[in-house]
PABA-609739 format. One record per residue (C-alpha): residue in three letters; x, y, z. Coordinates in steps of 0.05 Angstrom, whole numbers, padded with zeros to 5 digits, always signed. Each point is the difference from the previous one (the first is absolute). Example, Ala and Ser with C-alpha at 12.3 -4.5 7.8 and 13.67 -1.06 7.14 Angstrom:
2
ALA+00246-00090+00156
SER+00027+00069-00013
//
This chain:
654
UNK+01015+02698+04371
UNK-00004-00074+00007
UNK-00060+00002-00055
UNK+00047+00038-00049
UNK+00053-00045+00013
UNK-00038-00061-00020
UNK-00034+00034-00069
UNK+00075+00008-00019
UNK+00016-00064+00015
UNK-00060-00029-00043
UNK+00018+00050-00057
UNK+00073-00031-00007
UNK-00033-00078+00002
UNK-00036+00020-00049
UNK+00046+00030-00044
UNK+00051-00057+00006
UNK-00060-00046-00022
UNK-00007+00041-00064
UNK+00073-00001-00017
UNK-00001-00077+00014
UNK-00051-00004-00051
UNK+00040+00043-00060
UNK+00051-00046-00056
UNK+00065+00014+00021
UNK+00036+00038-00047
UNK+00027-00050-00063
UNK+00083+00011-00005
UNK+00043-00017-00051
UNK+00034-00063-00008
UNK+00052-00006+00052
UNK-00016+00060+00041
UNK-00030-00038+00056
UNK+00075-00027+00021
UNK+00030+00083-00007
UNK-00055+00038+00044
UNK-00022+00037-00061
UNK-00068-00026-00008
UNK-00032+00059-00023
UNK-00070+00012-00046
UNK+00014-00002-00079
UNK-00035+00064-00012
UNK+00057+00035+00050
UNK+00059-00035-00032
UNK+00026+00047-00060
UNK+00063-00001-00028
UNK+00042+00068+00007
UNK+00067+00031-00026
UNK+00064-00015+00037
UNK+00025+00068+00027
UNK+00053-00036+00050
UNK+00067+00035-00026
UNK+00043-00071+00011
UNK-00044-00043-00049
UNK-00018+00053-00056
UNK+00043-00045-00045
UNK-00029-00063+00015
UNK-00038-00032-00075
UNK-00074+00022+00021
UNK-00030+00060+00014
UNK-00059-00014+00054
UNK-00004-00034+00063
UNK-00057-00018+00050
UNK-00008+00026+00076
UNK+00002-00039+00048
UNK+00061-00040-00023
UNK+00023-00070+00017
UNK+00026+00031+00071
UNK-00069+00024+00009
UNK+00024+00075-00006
UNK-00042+00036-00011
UNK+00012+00066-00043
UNK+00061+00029-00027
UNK+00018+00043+00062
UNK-00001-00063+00047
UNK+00040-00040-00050
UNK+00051+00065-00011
UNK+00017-00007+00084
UNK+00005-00073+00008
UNK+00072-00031+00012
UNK-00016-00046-00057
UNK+00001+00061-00048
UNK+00051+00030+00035
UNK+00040-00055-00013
UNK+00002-00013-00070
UNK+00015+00067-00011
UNK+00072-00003+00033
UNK+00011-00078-00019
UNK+00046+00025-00050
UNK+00046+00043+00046
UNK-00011-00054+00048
UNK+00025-00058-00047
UNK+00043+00045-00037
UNK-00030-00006-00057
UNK-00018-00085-00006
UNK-00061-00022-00026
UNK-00025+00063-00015
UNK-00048+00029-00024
UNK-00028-00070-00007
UNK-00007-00010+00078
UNK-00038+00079-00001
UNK-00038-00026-00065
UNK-00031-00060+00034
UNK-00011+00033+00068
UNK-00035+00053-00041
UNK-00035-00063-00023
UNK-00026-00006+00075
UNK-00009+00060+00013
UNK-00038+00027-00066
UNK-00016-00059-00033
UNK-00025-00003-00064
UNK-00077+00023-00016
UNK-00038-00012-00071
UNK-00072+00007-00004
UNK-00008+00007+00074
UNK+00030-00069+00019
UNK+00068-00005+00033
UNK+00058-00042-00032
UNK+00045-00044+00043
UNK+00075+00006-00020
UNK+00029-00067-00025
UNK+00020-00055+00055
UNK+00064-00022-00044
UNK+00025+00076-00012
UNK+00013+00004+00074
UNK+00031-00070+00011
UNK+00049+00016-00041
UNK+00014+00073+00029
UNK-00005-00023+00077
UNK+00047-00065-00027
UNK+00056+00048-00031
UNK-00016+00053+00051
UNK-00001-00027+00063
UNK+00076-00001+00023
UNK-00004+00085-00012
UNK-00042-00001+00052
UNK+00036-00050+00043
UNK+00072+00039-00020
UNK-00028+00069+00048
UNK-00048-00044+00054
UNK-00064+00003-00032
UNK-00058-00035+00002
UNK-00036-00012-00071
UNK-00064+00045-00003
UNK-00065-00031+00022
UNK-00031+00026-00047
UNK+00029-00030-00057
UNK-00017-00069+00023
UNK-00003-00030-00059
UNK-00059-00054+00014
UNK-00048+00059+00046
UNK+00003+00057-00053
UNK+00015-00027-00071
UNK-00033-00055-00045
UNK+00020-00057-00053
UNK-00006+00016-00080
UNK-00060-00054+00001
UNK-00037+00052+00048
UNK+00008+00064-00042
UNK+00058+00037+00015
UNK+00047+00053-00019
UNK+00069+00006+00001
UNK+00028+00070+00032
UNK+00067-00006-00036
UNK-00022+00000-00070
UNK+00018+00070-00005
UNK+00074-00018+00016
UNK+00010-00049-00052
UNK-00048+00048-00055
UNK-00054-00047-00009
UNK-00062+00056+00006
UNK+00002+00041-00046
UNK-00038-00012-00066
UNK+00033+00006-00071
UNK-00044+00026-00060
UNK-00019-00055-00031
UNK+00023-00018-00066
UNK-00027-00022-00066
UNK+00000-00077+00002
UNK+00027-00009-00069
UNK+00057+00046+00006
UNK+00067-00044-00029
UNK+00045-00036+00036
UNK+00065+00045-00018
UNK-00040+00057+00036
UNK+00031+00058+00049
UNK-00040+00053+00027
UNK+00045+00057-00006
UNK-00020+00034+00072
UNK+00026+00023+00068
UNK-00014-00055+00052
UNK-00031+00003+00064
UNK+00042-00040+00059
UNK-00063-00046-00002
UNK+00000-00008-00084
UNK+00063-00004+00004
UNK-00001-00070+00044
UNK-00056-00024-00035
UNK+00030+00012-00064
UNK+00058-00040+00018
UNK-00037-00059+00023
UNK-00043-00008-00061
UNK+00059-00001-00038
UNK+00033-00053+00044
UNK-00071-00039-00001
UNK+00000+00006-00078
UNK+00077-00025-00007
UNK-00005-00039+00068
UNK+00050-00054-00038
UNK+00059+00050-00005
UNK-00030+00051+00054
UNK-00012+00012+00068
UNK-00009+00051+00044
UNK+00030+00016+00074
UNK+00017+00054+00052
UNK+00072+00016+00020
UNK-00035+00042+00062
UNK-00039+00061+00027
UNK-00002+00071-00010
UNK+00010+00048+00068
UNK-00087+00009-00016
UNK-00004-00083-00003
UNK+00002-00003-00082
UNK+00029-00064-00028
UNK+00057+00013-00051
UNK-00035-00042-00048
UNK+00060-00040-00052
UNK-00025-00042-00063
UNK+00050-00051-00021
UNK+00006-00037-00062
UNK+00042-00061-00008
UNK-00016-00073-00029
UNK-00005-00018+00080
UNK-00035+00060+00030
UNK+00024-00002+00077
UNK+00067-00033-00002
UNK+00067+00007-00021
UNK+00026-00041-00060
UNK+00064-00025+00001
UNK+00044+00046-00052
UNK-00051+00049-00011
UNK+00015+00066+00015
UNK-00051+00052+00044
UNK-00013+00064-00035
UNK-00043+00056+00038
UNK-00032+00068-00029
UNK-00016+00046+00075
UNK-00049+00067-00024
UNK-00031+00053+00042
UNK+00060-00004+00056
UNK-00021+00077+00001
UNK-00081+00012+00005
UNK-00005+00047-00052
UNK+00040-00029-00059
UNK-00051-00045-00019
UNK+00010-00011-00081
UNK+00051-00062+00034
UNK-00050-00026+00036
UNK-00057-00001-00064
UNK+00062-00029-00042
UNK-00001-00062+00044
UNK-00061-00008-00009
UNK-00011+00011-00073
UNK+00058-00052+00005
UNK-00028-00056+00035
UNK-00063+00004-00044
UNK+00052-00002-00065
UNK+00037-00061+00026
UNK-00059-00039+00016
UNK-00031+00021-00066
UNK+00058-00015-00049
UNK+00015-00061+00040
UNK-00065-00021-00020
UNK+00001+00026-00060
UNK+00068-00054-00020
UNK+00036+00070-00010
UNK+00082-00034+00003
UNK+00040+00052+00028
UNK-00051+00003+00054
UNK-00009-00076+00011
UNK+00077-00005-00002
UNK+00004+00051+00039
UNK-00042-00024+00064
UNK+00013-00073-00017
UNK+00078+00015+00016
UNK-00007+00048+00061
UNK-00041+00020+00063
UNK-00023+00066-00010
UNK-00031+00038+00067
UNK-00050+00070-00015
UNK+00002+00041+00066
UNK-00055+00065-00026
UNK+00002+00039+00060
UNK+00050-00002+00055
UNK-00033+00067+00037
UNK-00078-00014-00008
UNK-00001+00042+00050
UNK+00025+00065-00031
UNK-00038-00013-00066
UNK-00068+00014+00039
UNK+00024+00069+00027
UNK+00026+00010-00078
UNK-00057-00029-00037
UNK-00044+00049+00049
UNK+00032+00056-00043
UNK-00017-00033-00065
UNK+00032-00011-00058
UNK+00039+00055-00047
UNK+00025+00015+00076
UNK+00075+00007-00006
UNK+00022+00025+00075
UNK+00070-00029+00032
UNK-00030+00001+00073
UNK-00076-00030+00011
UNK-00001-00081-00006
UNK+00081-00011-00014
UNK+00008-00024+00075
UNK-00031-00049+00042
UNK-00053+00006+00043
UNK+00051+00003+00053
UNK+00026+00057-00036
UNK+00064-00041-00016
UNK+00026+00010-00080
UNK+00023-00085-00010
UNK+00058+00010-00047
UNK+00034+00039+00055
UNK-00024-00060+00059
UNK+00052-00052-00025
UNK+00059-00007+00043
UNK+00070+00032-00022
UNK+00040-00053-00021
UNK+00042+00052-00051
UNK+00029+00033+00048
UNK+00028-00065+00025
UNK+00017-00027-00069
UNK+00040+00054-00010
UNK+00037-00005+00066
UNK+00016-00072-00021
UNK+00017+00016-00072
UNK+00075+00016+00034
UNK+00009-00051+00039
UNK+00029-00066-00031
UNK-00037-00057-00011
UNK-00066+00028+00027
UNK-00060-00014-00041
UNK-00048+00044-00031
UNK-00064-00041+00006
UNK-00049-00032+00051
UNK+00019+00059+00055
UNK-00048-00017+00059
UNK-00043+00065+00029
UNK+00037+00037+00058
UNK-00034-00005+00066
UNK-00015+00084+00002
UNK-00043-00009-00059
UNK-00055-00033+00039
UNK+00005+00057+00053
UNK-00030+00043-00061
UNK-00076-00002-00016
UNK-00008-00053-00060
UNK-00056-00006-00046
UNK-00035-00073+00010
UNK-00002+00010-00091
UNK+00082+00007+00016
UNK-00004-00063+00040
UNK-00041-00040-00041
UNK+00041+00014-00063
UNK+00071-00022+00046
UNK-00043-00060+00021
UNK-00018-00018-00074
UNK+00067+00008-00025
UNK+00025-00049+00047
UNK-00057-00049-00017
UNK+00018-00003-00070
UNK+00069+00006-00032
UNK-00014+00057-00045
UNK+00046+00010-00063
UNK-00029+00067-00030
UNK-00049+00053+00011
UNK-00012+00063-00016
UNK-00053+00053+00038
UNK-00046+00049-00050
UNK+00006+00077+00029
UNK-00031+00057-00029
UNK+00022+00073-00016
UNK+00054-00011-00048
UNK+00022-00041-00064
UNK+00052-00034+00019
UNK+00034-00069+00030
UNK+00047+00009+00058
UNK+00049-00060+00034
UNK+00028+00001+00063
UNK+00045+00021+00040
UNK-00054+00059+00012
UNK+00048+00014+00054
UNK+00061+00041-00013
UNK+00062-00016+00022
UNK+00012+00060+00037
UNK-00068+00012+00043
UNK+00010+00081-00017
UNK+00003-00005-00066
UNK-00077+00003-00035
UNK+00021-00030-00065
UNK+00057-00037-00012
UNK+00007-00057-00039
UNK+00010-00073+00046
UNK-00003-00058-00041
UNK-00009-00067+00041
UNK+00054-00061-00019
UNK-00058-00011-00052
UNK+00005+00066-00036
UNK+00000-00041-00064
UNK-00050-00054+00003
UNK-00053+00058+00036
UNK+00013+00046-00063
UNK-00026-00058-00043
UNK-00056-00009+00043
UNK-00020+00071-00009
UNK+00022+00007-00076
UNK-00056-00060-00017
UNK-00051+00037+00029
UNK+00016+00069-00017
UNK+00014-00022-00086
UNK-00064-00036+00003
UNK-00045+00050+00020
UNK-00016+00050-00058
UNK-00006+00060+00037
UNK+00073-00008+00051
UNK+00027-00015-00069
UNK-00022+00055-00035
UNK+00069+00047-00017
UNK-00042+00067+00015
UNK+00014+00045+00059
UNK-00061+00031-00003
UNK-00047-00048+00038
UNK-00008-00041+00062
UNK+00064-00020+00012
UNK+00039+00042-00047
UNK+00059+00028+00054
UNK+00018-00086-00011
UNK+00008-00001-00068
UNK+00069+00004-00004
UNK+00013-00058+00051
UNK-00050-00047-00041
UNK-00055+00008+00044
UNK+00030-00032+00063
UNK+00045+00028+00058
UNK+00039-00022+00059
UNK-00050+00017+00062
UNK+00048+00040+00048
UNK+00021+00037-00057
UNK-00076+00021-00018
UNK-00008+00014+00081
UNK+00033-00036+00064
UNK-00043-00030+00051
UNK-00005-00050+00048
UNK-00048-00054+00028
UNK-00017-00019-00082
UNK-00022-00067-00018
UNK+00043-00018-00063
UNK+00064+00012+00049
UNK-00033-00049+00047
UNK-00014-00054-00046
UNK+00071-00004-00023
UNK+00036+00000+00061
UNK-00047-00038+00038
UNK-00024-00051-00052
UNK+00016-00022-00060
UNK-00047+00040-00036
UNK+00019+00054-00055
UNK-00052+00058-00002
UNK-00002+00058-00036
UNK-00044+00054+00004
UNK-00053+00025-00059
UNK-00030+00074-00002
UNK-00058-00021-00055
UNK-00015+00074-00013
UNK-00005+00069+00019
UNK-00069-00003+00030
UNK-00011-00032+00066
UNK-00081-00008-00001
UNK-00010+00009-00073
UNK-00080-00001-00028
UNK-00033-00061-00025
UNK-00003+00010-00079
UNK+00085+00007+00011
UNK+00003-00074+00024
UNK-00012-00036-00059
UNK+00062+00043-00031
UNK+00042-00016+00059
UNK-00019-00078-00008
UNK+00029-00007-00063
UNK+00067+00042+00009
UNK+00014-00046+00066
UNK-00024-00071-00024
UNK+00061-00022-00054
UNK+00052+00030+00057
UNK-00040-00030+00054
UNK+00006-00062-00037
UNK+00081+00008-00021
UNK+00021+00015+00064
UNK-00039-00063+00031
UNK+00049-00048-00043
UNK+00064+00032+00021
UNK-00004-00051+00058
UNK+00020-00043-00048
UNK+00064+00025-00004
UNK+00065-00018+00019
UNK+00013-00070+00033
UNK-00041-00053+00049
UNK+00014-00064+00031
UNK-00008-00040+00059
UNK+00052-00015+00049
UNK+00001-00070+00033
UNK+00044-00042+00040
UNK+00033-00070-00033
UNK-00064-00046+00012
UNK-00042+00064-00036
UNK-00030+00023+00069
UNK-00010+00076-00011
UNK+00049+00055+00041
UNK-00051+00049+00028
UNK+00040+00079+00006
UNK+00051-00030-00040
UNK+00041+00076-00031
UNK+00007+00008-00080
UNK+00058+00047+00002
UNK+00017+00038-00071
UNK+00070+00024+00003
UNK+00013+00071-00012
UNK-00077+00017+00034
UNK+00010+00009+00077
UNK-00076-00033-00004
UNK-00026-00067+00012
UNK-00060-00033-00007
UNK-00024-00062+00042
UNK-00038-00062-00014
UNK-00067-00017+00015
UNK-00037-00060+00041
UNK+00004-00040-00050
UNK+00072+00011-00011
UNK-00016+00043-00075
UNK+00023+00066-00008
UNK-00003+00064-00057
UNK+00061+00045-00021
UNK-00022+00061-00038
UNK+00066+00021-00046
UNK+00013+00030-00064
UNK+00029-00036-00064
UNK+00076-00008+00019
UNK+00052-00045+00024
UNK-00008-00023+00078
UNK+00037-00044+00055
UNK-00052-00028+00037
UNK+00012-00034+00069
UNK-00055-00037+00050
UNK+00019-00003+00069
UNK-00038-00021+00067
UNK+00015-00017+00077
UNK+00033-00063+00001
UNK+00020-00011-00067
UNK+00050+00001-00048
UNK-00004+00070-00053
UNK-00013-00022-00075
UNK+00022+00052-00057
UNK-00026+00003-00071
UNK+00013+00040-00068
UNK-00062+00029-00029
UNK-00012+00034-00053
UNK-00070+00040-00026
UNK-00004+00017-00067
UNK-00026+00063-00025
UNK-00068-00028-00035
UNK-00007-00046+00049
UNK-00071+00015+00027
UNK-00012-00062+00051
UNK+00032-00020+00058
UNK+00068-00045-00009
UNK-00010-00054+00055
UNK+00062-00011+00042
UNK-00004-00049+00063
UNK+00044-00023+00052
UNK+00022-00054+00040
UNK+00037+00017+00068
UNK+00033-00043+00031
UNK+00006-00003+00085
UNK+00062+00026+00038
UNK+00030-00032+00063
UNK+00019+00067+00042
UNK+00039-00002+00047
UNK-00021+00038+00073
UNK+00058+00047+00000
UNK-00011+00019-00072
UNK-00084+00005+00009
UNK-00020+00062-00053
UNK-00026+00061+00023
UNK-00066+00023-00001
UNK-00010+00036-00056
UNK-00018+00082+00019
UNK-00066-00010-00037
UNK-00022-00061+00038
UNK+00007+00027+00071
UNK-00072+00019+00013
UNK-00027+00019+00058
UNK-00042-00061+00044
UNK-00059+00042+00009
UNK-00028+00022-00077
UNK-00060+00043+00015
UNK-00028-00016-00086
UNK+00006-00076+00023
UNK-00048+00021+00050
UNK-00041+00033-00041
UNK-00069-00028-00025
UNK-00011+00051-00062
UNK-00071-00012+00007
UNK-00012+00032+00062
UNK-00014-00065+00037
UNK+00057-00009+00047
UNK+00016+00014+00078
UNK+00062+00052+00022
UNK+00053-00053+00028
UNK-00008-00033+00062
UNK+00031+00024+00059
UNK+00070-00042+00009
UNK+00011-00029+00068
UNK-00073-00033-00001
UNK-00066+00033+00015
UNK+00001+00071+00036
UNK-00037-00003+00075
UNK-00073+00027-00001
UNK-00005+00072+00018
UNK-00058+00033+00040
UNK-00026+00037-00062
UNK+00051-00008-00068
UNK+00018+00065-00035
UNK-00058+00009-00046
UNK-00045+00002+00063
UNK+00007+00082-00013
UNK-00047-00004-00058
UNK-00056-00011+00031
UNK+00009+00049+00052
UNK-00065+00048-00026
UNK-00040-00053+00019
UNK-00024-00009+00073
UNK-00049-00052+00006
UNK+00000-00042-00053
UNK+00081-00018-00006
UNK+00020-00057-00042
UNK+00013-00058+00044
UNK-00013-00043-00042
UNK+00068+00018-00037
UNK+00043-00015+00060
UNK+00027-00078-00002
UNK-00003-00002+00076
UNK-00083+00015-00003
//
């Protein structure tokens, strides 16, 4: 026995000699510091079949990954997968999908030609930087992971970035011949992705009068891309009034979304081009392009193809919420006020109940933009009719499903509507046999609660929240209409498109200033006879959309004295008559302090100031200072499947 013993013994020297004398396996560059030192030969890339990264912008991966797990089935059970596939219940929805993009990232990184690609060091700076407080807001520790120096690289090293997808930046266009004229449109549908890089080369190409920018995320983690053109792309001009076309609020009425950006490429064009009703056009105002509000629900419609004309698949969100019923009602309250003297029509602040509803982050980020810049018109491109509705689309008695209820603006709104309705060919057309026909007789426009009453709509919002007038534009009968229709479309919509743009030059503007010219901030234009006011900007300039007439016109503002002027607009008159003011202060009195106005008392806590529209901001603190540590916090139950390999490392206290 002892003889046997040693031959083994000798056998297993030897063995370990020859081993000793083998290369060690060469590994790729940077596999040494992961554990995943493995032959070349054996490395292959494969296709991703983990169900919470089948989105993410490639298709293969490599096993073992940067966690050194190593297949599918070991990656599927760990609490690192686990997690990023309930981040977004767990967050409630911030920073995702980009946090599940760029764990995927980890997870099932990248793979081309058999070598793995490191996701981009920046790409998660930035996400952990804007991120950071979700995870402090419910006790969490940030994943380890998604250490940004262990796992991820610099551009200088090769890298890729996981969120390119988001902001449609990977998928390739045909290309184009190179000689093709300046002037030119392609006349297609647009991917989400051609879509945003359609708008940036036109920004790029016009970059003096153009610019680009998002106003926030779609519920999937889209940006609602905006062009703007204005002689100082990115800032408001004193006197010069904001314009803004919204398409695609519903997913599958796309022709509004294609007319933007047939649009954009026509501005930058004929700017170009020295075309003078275009040049005088964006030399004199700040025009915003919003394509698609629900990017969302165009991929669920475009899925169906074009020449699709259903009511149902793509119109909502991916949260399955339709957005021009998501606004708050501020109609009903309007017309509670209308009765009561002295209250105001305008500026109504959003009741507290509204924000115990579920509301769209696209809702959000539109109430957020309208804050951000003082609006003066808009109008939002629908589908499925010919026709261009004003608001109220609320009737005045909730029960009744058409009934006409004008707003204190009946007049000025019927303008708005007639200029784009007379110069569009087809709206104008006096046949009843077409698109559109059953609005012949009413010129091609109608009062929206008298088409059909409902609530939550976006034109209502605007004008009793803002000072923004918006109407509402079916631009035909066919929601998802084929390609060879566009170029029809195109040229029916462009002169109207056009028309209705300079009706913000209507009516009056101004500034109002104090006597040493310092400008009055929320100072009220008041138009007697219109139960509707309008308010001044930051830098103290305001707009008043009105029809040719007669007007008195007062300015008034905490503190100071109320100033009163005749005005009249005459019928031809095409450009806006300047009228300023000069208030002068008050000394009141304590026992004769005014009241509060009913439309200034808002609530302290505003959930949409809050709000970070792109998806990048914490739930609010807890008040009172920070809540004691628990033993395990609430989303412990999560991980319960697992037994033995529990996150710890997502508990603070660890």
């Amino acid at each position: 026995m002892r003889g046997s013993s040693m031959v083994l013994r000798l056998l297993f020297f030897l063995t370990g000699l020859l081993r000793a004398t083998e290369p060690a396996p060469r590994c790729e560059t940077g596999q040494e510091t992961l554990g995943q030192c493995q032959t070349v030969q054996k490395a292959k890339c494969v296709d991703i079949s983990l169900s919470s990264c089948t989105d993410v912008a490639y298709t293969q991966t490599m096993y073992p990954n940067f966690l050194d797990q190593k297949s599918r089935e070991v990656i599927e059970y760990s609490s690192e997968y686990i997690l990023i596939s309930v981040l977004h219940n767990l967050l409630q929805g911030e920073c995702n999908p980009d946090l599940r993009l760029l764990g995927c990232s980890v997870l099932a990184p990248q793979c081309e030609k058999d070598k793995v690609i490191k996701p981009c060091r920046h790409v998660c700076e930035n996400l952990k930087k804007n991120c950071l407080p979700a995870f402090d807001a419910i006790d969490m520790a940030w994943p380890y992971f998604l250490d940004c120096d262990r796992f991820f690289a610099g551009e200088e090293e090769g890298c890729f970035d996981p969120l390119a997808k988001l902001r449609g930046e990977v998928e390739i266009e045909e290309d184009l011949p190179s000689d093709l004229p300046a002037t030119f449109i392609q006349f297609k549908h647009h991917s989400y992705a051609q879509m945003v890089s359609t708008l940036k080369k036109t920004a790029s190409r016009c970059s003096h009068i153009a610019t680009t920018y998002s106003i926030g995320r779609s519920f999937e983690g889209k940006d609602l891309f905006v062009i703007e053109f204005s002689t100082k792309p990115g800032h408001h001009e004193l006197l010069k009034p904001e314009f803004k076309y919204i398409g695609n609020m519903h997913g599958n009425e796309v022709v509004g979304k294609e007319l933007l950006i047939y649009l954009a490429q026509y501005l930058c064009s004929e700017y170009l081009l020295g075309n003078p009703r275009i040049q005088t056009l964006i030399n004199n105002t700040r025009i915003h392009l919003l394509p698609s509000l629900n990017p969302d629900g165009y991929e669920l419609a475009a899925e169906e193809g074009a020449g699709y004309n259903g009511w149902v698949i793509g119109r909502q969100t991916a949260q399955n919420l339709d957005l021009n019923r998501n606004f708050p009602d501020l109609t009903s309250e309007a017309y509670r006020r209308a009765g009561i003297r002295g209250a105001r029509l305008d500026h109504i602040p959003i009741p507290q109940s509204y924000w115990w509803g579920k509301v769209a982050p696209e809702t959000k980020a539109v109430m957020k933009w309208l804050r951000s810049i003082p609006f003066v018109l808009s109008a939002s491109l629908h589908g499925g009719e010919l026709v261009v509705t004003y608001p109220y689309d609320y009737s005045r008695h909730p029960l009744e499903e058409k009934e006409f209820s004008p707003t204190p603006d009946e007049k000025m709104f019927k303008m708005l509507a007639k200029a784009y309705a007379d110069a569009h060919p087809v709206i104008s057309d006096r046949s009843e046999l077409r698109c559109g026909g059953n609005f012949v007789k009413r010129g091609g426009i109608i009062n929206g609660a008298e088409w059909y009453s409902f609530t939550g709509g976006m034109a209502d919002f605007n004008y009793l929240h803002t000072n923004c007038f918006e109407v509402t534009v079916e631009v035909g009968c066919e929601k998802f209409p084929l390609e060879e229709e566009l170029f029809t479309i195109w040229h029916e919509n462009r002169d109207a498109l056009l028309t209705y743009m300079e009706m913000v030059h209507r009516g009056i503007k101004g500034i109002v200033s104090d006597k040493f010219g310092n400008p009055i901030k929320n100072a009220r234009i008041s138009v007697r006879g219109i139960q509707h006011d309008v308010t001044t900007a930051a830098d103290g300039d305001y707009w008043r959309l009105l029809p040719p007439g007669t007007y008195i016109i007062s300015a008034q503002a905490a503190g100071y004295s109320r100033v009163m002027k005749r005005v009249t607009l005459p019928t031809k008159m095409k450009r806006a008559g300047r009228v300023d003011f000069v208030l002068r202060p008050v000394e009141v009195w304590p026992n004769k302090l005014l009241r509060r106005p009913m439309e200034d008392m808002h609530d302290q806590y505003d959930p949409l100031e809050l709000f970070d529209p792109h998806a990048q901001h914490a739930q609010p603190g807890t008040r009172g200072g920070s809540p004691q540590p628990r033993e395990k916090p609430w989303w412990w139950s999560y991980f319960s499947s697992l037994d033995l390999h529990k996150p710890l490392w997502l508990l603070k206290q660890h």
